[in-house]
Steps between C-alpha positions, in 0.01 A plus 500: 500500500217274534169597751542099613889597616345798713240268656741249606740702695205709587361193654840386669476844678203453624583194629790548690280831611280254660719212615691822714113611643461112622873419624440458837172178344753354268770521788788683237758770526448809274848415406444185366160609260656759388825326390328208366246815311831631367678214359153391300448834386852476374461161372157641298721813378730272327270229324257757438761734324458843671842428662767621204773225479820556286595853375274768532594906277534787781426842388842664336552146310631336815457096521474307830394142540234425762480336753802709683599308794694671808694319702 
């Protein structure tokens, strides 16, 4: 993996660390930063490719394609 992939969602930590420290300045719920934290983290996962997309070998030979979605 590349240091510049660490940095980033390093960074995205840190700032949803921080917007939760200042919610009451920015006048947010903790709900709402840390959903919109989790959908671009997920959004970064999957252009940056750390996300694995399409089938994926378990241990004991096993296939299973990712993402697996419950209902």
């Amino acid at each position: 993996m590349e240091p510049w992939i660490t940095y980033l969602f390093t960074g995205l930590l840190g700032a949803m660390v921080v917007c939760l420290a200042l919610e009451e300045k920015i006048h947010a719920k903790k709900s709402v930063i840390v959903g919109v934290t989790a959908v671009i983290a997920l959004l970064l996962g999957a252009f940056t490719g750390i996300l694995p997309f399409g089938p994926v070998d378990l241990p004991n030979g096993h296939k299973m394609n990712l993402p697996v979605f419950i209902p």
